[in-house]
N, CA and C atoms of all chains as a GROMACS GRO file, in nm:
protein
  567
    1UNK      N    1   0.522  -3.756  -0.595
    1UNK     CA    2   0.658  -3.752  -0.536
    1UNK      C    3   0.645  -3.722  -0.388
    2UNK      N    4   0.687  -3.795  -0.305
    2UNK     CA    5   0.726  -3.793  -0.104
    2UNK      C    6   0.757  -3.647  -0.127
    3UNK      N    7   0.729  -3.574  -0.031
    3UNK     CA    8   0.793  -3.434   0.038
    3UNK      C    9   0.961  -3.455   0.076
    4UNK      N   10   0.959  -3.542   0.075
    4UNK     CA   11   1.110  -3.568   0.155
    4UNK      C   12   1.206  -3.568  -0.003
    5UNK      N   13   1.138  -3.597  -0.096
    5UNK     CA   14   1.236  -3.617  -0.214
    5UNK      C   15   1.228  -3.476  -0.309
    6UNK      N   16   1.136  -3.408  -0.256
    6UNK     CA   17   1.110  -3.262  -0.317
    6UNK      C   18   1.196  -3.184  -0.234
    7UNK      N   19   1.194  -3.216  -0.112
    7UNK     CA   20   1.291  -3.136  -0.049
    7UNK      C   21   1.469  -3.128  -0.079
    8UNK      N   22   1.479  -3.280  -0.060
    8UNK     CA   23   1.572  -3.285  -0.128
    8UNK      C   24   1.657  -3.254  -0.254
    9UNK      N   25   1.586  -3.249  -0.354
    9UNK     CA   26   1.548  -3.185  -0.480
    9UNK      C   27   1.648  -3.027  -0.459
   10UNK      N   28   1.526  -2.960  -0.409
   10UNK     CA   29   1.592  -2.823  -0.371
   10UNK      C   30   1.726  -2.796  -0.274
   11UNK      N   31   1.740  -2.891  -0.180
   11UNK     CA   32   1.856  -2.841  -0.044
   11UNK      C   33   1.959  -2.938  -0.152
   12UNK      N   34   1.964  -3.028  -0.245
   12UNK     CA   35   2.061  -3.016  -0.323
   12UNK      C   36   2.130  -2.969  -0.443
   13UNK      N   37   1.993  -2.845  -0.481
   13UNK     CA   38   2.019  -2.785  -0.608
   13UNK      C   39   2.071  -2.698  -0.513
   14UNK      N   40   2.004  -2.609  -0.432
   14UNK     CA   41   2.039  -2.475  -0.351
   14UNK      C   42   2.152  -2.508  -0.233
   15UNK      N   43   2.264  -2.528  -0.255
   15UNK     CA   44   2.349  -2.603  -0.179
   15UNK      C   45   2.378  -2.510  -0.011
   16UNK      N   46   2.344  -2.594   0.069
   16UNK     CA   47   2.335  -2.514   0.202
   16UNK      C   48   2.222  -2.438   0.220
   17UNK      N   49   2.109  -2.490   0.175
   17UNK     CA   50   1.942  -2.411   0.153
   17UNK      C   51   1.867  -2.514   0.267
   18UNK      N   52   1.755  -2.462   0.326
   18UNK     CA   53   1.655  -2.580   0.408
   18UNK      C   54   1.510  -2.540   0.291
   19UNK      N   55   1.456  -2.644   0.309
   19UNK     CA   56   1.332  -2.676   0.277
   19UNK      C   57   1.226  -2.757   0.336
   20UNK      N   58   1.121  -2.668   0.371
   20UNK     CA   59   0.992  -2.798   0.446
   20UNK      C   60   0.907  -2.776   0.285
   21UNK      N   61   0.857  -2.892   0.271
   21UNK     CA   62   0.800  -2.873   0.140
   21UNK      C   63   0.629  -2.949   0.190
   22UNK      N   64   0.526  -2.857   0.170
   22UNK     CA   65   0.414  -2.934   0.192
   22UNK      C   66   0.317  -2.938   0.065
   23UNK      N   67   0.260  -3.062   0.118
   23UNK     CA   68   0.134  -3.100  -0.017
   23UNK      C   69   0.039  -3.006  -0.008
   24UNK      N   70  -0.027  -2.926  -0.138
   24UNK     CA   71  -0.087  -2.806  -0.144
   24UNK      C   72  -0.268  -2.896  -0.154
   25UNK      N   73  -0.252  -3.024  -0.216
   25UNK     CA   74  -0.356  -3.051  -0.295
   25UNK      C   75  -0.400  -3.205  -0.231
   26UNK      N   76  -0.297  -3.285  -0.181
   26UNK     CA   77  -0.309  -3.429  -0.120
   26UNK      C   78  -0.284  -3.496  -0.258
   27UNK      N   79  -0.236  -3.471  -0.388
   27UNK     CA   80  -0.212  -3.514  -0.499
   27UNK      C   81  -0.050  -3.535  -0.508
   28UNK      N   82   0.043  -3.464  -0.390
   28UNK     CA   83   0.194  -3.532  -0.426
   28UNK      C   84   0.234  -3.413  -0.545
   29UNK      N   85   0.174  -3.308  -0.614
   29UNK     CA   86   0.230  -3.286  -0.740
   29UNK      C   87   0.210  -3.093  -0.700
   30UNK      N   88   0.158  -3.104  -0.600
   30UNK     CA   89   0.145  -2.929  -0.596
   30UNK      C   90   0.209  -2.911  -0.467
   31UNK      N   91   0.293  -2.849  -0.461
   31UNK     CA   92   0.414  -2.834  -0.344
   31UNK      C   93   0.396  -2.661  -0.268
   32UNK      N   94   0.412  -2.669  -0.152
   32UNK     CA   95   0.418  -2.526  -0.129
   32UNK      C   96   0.562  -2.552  -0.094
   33UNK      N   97   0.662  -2.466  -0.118
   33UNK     CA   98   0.816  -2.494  -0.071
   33UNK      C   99   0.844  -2.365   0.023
   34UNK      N  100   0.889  -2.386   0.155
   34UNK     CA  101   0.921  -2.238   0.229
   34UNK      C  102   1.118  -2.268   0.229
   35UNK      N  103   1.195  -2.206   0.195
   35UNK     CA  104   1.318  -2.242   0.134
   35UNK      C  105   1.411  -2.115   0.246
   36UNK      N  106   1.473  -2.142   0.311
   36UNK     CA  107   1.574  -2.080   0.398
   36UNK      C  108   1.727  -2.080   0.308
   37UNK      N  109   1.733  -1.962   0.268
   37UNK     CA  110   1.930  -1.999   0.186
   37UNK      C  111   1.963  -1.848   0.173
   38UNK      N  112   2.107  -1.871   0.211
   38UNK     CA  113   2.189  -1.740   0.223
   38UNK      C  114   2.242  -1.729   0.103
   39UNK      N  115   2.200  -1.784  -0.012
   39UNK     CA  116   2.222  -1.764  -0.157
   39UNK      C  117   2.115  -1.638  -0.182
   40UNK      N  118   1.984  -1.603  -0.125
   40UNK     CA  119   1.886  -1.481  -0.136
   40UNK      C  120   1.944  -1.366  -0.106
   41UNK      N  121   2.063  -1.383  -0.036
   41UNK     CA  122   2.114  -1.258   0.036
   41UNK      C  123   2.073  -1.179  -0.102
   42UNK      N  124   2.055  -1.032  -0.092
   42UNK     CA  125   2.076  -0.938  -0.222
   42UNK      C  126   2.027  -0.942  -0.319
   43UNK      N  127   1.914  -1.076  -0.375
   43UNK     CA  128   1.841  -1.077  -0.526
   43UNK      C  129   1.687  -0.994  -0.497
   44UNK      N  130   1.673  -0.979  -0.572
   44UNK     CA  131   1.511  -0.976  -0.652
   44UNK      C  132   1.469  -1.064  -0.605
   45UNK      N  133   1.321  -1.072  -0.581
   45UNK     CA  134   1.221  -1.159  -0.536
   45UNK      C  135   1.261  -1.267  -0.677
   46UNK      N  136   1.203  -1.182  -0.781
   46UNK     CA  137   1.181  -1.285  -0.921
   46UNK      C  138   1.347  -1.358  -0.952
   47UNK      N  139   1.437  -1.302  -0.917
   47UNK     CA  140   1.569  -1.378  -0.916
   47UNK      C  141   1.577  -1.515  -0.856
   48UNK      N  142   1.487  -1.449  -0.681
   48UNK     CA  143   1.509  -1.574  -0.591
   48UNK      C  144   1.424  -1.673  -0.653
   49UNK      N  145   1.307  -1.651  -0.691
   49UNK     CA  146   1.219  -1.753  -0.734
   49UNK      C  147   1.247  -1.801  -0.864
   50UNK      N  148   1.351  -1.752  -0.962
   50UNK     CA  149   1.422  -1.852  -1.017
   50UNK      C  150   1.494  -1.975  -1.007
   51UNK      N  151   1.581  -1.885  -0.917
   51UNK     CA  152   1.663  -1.997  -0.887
   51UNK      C  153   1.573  -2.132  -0.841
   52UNK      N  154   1.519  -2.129  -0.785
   52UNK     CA  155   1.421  -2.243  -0.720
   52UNK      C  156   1.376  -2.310  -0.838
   53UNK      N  157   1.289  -2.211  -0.905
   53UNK     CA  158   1.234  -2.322  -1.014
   53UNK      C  159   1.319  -2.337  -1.135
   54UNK      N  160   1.474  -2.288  -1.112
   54UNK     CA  161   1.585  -2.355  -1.173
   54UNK      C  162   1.583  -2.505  -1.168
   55UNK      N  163   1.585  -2.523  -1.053
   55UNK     CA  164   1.622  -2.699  -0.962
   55UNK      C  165   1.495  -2.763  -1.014
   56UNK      N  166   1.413  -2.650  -1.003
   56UNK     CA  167   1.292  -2.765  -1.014
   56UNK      C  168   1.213  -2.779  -1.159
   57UNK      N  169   1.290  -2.723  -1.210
   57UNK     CA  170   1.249  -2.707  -1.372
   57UNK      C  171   1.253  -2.955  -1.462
   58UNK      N  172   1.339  -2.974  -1.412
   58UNK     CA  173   1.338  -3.131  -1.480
   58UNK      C  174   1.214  -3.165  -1.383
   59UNK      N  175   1.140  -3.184  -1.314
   59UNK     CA  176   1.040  -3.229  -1.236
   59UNK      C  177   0.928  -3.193  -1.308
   60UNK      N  178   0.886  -3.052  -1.383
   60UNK     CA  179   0.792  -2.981  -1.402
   60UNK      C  180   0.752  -3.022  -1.533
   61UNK      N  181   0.664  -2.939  -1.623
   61UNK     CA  182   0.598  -2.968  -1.731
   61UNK      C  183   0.761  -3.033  -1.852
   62UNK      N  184   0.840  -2.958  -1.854
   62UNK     CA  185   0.938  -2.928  -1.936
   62UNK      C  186   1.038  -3.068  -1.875
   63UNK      N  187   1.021  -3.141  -1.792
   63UNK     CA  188   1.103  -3.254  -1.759
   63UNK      C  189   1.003  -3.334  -1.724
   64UNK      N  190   0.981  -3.412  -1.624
   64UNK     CA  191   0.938  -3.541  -1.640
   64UNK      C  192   0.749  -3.524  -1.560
   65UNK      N  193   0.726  -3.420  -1.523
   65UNK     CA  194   0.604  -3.360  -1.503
   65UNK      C  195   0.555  -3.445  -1.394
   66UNK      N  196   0.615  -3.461  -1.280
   66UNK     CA  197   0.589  -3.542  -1.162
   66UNK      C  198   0.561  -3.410  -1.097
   67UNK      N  199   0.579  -3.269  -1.138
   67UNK     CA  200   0.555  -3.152  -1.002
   67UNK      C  201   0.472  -3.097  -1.072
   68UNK      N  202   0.354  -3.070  -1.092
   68UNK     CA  203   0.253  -2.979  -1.145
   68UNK      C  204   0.301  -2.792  -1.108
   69UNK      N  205   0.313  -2.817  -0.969
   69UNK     CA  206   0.278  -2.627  -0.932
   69UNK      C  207   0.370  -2.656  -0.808
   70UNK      N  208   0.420  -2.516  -0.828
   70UNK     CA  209   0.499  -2.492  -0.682
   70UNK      C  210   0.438  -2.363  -0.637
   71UNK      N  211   0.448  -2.361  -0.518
   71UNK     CA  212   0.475  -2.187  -0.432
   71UNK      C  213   0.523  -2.161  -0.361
   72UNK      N  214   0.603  -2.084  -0.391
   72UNK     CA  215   0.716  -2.075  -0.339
   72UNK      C  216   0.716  -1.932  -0.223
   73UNK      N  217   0.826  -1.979  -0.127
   73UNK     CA  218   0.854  -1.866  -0.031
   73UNK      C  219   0.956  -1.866   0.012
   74UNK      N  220   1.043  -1.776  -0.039
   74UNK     CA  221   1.205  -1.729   0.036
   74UNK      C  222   1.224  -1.697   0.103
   75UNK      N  223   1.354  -1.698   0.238
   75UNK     CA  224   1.409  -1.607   0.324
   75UNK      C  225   1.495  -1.647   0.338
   76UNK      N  226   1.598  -1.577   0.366
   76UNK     CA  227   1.738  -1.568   0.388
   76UNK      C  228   1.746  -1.619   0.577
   77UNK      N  229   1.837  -1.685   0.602
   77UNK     CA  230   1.856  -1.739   0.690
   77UNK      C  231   1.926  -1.588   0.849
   78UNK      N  232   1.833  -1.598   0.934
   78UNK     CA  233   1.907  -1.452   0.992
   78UNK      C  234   2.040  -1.485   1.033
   79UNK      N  235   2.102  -1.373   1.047
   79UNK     CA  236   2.235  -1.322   1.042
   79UNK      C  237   2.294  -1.428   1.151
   80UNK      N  238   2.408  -1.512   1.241
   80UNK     CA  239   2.393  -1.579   1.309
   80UNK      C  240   2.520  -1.496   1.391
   81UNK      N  241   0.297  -1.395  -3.866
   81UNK     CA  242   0.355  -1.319  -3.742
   81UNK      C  243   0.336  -1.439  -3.692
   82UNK      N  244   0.420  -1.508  -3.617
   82UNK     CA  245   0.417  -1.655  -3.533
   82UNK      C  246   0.351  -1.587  -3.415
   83UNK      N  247   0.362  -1.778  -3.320
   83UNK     CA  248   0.293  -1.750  -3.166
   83UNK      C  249   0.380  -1.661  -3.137
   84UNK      N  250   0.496  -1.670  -3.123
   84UNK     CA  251   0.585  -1.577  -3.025
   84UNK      C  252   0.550  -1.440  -3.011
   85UNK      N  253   0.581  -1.409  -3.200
   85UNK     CA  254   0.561  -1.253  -3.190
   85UNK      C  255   0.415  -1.182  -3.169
   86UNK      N  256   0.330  -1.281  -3.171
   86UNK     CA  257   0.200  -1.235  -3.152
   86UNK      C  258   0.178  -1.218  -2.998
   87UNK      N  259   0.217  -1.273  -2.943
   87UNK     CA  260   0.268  -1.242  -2.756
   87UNK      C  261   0.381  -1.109  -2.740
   88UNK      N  262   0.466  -1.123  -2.847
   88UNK     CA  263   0.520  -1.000  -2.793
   88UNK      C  264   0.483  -0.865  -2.806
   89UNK      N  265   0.379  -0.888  -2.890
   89UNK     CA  266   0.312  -0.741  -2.929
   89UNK      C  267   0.182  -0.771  -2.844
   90UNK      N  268   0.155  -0.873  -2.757
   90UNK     CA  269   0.064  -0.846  -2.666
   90UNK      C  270   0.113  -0.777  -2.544
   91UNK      N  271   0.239  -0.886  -2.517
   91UNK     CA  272   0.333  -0.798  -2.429
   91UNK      C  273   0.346  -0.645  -2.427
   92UNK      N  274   0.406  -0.604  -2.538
   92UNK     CA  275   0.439  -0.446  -2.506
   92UNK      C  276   0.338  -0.363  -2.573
   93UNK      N  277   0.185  -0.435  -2.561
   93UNK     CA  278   0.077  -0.339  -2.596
   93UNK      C  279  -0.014  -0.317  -2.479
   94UNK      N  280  -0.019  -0.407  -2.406
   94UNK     CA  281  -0.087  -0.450  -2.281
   94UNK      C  282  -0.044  -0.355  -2.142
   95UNK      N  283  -0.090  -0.258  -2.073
   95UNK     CA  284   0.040  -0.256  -1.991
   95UNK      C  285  -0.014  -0.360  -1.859
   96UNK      N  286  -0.128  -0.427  -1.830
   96UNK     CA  287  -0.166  -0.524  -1.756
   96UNK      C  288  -0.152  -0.662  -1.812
   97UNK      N  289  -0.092  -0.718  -1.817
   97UNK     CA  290  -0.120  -0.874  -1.916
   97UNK      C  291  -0.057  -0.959  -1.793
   98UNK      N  292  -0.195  -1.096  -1.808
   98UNK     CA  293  -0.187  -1.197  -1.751
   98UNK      C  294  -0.218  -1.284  -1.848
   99UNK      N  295  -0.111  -1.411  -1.827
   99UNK     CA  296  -0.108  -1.546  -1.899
   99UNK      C  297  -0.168  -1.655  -1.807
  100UNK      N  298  -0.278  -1.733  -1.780
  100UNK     CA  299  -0.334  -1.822  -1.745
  100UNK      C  300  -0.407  -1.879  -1.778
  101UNK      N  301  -0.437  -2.007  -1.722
  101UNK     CA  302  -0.504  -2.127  -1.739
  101UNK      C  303  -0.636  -2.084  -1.738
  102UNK      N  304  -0.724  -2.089  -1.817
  102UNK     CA  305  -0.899  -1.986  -1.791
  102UNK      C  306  -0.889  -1.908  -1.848
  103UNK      N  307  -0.986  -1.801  -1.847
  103UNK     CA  308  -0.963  -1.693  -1.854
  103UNK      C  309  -1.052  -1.596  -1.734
  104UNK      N  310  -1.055  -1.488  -1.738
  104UNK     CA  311  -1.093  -1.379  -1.668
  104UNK      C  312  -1.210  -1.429  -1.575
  105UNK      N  313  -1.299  -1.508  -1.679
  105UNK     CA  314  -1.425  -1.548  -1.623
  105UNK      C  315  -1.422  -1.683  -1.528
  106UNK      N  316  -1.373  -1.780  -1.598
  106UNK     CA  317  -1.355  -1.932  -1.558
  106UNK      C  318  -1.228  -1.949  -1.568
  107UNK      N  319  -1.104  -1.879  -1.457
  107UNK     CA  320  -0.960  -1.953  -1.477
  107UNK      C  321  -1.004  -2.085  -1.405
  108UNK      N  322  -0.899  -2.178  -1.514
  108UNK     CA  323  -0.930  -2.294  -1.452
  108UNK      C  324  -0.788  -2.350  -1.348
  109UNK      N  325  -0.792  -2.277  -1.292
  109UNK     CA  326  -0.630  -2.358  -1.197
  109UNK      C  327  -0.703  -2.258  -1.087
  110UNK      N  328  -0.621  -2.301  -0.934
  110UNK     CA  329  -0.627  -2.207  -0.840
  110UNK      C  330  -0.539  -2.066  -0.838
  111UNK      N  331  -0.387  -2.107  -0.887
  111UNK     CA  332  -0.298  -2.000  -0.875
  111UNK      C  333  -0.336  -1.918  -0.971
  112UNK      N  334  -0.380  -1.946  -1.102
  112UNK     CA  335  -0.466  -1.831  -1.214
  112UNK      C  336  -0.550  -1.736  -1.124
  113UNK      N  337  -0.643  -1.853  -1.057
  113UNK     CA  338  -0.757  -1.764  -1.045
  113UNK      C  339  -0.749  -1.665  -0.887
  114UNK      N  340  -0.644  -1.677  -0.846
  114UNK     CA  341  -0.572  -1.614  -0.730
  114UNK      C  342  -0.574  -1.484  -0.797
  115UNK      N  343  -0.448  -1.515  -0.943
  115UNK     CA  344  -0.398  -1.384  -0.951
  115UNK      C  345  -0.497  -1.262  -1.020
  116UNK      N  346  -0.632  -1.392  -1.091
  116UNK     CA  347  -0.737  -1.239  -1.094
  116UNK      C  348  -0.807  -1.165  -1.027
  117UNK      N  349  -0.810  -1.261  -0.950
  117UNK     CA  350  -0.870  -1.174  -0.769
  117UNK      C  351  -0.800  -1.066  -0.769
  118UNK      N  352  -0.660  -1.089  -0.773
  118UNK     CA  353  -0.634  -0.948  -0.704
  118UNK      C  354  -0.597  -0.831  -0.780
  119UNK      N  355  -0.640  -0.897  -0.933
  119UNK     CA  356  -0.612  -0.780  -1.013
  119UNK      C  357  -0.771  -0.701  -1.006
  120UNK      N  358  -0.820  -0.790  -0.990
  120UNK     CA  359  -0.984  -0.738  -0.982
  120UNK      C  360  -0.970  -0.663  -0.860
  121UNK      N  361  -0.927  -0.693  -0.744
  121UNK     CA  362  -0.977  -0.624  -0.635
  121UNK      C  363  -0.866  -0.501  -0.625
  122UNK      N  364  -0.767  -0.472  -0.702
  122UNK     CA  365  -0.693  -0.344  -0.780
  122UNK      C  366  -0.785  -0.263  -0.851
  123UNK      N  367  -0.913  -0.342  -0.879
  123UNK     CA  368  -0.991  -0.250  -0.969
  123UNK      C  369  -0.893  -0.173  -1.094
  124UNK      N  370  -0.845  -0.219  -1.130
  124UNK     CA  371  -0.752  -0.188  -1.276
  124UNK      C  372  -0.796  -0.307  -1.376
  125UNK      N  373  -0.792  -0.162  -1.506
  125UNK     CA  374  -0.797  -0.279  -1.702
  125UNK      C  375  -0.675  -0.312  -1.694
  126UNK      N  376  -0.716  -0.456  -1.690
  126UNK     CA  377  -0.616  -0.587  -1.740
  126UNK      C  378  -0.635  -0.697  -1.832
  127UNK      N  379  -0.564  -0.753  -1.908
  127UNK     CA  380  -0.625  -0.838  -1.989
  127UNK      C  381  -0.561  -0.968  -1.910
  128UNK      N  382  -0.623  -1.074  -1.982
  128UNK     CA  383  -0.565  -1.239  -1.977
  128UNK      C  384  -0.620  -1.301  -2.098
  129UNK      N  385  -0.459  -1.354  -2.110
  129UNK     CA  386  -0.462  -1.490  -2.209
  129UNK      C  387  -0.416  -1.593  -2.149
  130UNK      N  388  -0.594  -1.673  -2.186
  130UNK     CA  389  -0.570  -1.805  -2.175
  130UNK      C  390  -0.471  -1.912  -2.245
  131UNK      N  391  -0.388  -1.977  -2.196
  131UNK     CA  392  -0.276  -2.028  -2.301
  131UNK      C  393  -0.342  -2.169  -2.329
  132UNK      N  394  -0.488  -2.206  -2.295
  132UNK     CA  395  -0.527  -2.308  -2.334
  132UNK      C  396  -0.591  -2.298  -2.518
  133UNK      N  397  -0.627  -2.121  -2.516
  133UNK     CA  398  -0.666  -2.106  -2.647
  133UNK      C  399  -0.588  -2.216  -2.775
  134UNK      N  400  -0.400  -2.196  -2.747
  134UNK     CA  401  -0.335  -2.293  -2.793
  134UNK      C  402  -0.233  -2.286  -2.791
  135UNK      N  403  -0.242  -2.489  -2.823
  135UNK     CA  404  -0.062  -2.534  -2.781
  135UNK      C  405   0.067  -2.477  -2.793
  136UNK      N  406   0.015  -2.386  -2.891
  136UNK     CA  407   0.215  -2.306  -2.926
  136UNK      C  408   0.214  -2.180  -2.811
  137UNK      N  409   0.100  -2.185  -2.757
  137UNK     CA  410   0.106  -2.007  -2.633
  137UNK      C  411   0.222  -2.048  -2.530
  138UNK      N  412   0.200  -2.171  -2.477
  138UNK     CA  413   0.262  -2.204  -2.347
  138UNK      C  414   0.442  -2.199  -2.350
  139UNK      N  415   0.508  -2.317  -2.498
  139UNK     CA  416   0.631  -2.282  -2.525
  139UNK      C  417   0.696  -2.145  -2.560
  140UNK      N  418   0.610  -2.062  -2.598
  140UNK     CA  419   0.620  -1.997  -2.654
  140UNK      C  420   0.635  -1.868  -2.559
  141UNK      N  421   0.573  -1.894  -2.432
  141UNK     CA  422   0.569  -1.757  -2.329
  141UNK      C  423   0.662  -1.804  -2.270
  142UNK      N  424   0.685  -1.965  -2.225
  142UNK     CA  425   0.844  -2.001  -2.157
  142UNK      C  426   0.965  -1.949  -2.240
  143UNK      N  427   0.920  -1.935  -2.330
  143UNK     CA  428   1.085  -1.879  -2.389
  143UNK      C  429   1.090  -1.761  -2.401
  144UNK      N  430   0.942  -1.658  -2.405
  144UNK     CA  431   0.989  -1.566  -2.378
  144UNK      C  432   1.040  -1.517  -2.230
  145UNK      N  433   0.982  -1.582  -2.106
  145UNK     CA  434   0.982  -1.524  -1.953
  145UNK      C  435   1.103  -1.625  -1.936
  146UNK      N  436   1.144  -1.698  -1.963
  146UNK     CA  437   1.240  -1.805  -1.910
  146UNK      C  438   1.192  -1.798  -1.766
  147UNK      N  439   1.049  -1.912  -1.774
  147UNK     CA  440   0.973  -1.890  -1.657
  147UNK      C  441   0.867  -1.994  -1.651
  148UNK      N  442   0.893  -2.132  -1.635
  148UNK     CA  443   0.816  -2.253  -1.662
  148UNK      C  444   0.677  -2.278  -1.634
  149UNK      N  445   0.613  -2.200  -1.564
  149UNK     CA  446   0.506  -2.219  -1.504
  149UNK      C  447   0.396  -2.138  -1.507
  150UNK      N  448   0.262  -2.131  -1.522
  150UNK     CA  449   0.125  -1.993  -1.525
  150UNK      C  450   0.126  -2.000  -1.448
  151UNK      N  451   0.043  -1.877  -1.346
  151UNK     CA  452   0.027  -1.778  -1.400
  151UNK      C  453   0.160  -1.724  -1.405
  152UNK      N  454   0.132  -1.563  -1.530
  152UNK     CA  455   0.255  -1.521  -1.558
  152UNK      C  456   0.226  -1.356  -1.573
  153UNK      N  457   0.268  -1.281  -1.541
  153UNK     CA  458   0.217  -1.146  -1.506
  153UNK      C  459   0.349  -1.034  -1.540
  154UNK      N  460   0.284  -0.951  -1.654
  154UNK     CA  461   0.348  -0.878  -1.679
  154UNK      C  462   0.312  -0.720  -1.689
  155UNK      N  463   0.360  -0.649  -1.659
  155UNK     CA  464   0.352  -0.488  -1.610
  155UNK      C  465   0.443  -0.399  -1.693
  156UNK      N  466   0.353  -0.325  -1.795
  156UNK     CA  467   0.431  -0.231  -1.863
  156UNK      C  468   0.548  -0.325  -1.990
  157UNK      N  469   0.507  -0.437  -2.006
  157UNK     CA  470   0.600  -0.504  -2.073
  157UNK      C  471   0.694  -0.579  -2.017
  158UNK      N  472   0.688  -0.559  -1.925
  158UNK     CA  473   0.819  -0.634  -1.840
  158UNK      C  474   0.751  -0.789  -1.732
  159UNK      N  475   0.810  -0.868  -1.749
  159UNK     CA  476   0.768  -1.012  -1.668
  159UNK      C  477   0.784  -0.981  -1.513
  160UNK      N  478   0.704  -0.970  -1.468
  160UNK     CA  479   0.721  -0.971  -1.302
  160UNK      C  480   0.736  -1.058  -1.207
  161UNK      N  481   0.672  -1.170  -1.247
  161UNK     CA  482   0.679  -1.320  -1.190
  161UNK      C  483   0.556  -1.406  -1.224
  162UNK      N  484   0.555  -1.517  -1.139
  162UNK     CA  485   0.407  -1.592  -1.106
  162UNK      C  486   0.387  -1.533  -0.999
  163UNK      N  487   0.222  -1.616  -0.983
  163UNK     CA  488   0.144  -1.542  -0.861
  163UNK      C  489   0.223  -1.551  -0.778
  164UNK      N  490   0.299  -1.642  -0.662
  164UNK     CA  491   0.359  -1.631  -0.523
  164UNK      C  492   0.440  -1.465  -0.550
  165UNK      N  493   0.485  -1.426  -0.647
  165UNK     CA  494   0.544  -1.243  -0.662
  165UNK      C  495   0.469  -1.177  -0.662
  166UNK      N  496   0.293  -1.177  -0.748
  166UNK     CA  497   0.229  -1.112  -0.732
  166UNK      C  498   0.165  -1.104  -0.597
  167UNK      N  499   0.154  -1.208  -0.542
  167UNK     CA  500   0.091  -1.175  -0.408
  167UNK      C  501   0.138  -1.151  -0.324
  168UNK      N  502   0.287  -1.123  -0.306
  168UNK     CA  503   0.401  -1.113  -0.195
  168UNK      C  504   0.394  -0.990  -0.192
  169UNK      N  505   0.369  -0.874  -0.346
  169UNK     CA  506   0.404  -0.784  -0.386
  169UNK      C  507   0.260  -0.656  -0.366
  170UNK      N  508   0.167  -0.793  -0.356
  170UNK     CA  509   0.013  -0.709  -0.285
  170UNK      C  510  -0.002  -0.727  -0.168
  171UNK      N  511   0.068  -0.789  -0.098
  171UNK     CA  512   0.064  -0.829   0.068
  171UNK      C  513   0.162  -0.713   0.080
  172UNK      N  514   0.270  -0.698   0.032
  172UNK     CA  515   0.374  -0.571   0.134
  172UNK      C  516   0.334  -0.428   0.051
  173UNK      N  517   0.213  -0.420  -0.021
  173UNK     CA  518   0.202  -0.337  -0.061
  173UNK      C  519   0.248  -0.228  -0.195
  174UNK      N  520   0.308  -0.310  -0.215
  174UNK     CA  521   0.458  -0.225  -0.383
  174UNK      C  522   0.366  -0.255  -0.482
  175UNK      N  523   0.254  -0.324  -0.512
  175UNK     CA  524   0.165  -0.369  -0.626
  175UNK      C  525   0.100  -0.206  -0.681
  176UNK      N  526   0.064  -0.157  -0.563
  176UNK     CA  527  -0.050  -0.024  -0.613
  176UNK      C  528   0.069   0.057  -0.685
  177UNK      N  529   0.188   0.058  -0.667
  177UNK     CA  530   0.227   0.193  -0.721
  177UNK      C  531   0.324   0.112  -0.855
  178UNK      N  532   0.325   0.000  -0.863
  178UNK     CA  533   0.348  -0.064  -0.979
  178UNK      C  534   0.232  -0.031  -1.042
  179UNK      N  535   0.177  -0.094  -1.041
  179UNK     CA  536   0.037  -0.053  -1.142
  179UNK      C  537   0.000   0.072  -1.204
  180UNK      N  538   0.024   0.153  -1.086
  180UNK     CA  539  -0.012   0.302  -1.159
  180UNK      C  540   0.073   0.335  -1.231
  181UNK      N  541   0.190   0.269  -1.220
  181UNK     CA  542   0.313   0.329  -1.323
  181UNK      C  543   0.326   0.306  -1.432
  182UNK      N  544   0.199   0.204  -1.485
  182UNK     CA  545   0.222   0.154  -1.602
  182UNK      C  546   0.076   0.210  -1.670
  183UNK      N  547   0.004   0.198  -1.590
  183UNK     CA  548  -0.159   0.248  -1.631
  183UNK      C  549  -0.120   0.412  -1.701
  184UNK      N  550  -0.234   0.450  -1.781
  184UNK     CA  551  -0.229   0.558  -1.814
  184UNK      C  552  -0.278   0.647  -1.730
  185UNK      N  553  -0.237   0.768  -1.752
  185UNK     CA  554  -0.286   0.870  -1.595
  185UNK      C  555  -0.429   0.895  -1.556
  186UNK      N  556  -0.485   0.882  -1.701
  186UNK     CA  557  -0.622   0.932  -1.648
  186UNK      C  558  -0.716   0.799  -1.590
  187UNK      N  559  -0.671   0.690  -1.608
  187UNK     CA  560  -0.776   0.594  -1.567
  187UNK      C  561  -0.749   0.559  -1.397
  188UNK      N  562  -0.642   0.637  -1.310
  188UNK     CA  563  -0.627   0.607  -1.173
  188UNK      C  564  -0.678   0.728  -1.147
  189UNK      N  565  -0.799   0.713  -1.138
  189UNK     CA  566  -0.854   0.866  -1.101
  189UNK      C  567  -0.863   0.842  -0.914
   0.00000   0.00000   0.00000
């Protein structure tokens, strides 16, 4: 899967979220995702990193298994 | 006793338990073998199950963690995350005093 369609993936599950998503492996299927969304305001690490692999759960083993592995990294967008 | 419950009594017998691809010796993924590094370099007893032992481990830990992916790391019984938590959580430091809280007293000497 393109980076550009993984990204997308997430900035339309996480609505108003950014994502640069890079290839971990040169295989297309292991993603590092760094995810900017003011939806983190206030969770748990393990909350935030749900939600993510909420969106990305049909991609993964359990849906159509085009995403092997993610890693993920949250932050909340600073205050503006 | 099915797969499930045989995980859940690994779960709340364990207070170190890791679920990954390998095991201790030969994980076979990178993010597995991340997260034994740093249980090793915690120098803390931990176990791991390999969920390659078999096919019913893997559905079977997703339904318990509602958590799609290995590695899978749990402390005192409780699911903590995959590695990107464990290592966020040994980078800012909150890992050592998790650990001890679950370890028994006399082995953090």
């Amino acid at each position: 899967m393109e980076a550009s369609a993984v990204e997308k993936i997430v900035m339309d599950g996480l609505e108003g979220s950014s994502c640069v998503a890079t290839d971990l492996t040169g295989t297309m299927d292991h993603w590092n995702l760094q995810i900017s969304w003011a939806g983190f305001e206030g969770l748990p690490l393990l909350e935030q990193h749900r939600k993510v692999l909420d969106v990305m759960r049909p991609f993964m083993s359990e849906g159509d298994n085009s995403v092997h592995a993610v890693q993920i990294k949250t932050t909340c967008p600073a205050a503006s | 006793m099915n797969i499930k419950e045989s995980l859940q009594q690994a779960i709340a017998e364990q207070p170190i338990l890791v679920f990954a691809k390998g095991n201790k010796m030969f994980p076979r993924c990178g993010f597995s073998k991340a997260v034994i590094d740093i249980m090793n370099s915690m120098q803390v007893p931990f176990e791991v199950i390999d969920i390659f032992q078999h096919e019913g481990i893997k559905p079977a830990l997703v339904e318990i963690s509602n958590w799609p992916t290995t590695p899978q790391i749990f402390l005192g019984g409780e699911f903590i995350g995959g590695g990107d938590i464990l290592h966020e959580l040994h980078a800012n430091g909150e890992l050592r005093a998790m650990l001890d809280k679950v370890l028994p007293t006399e082995s953090t000497s």
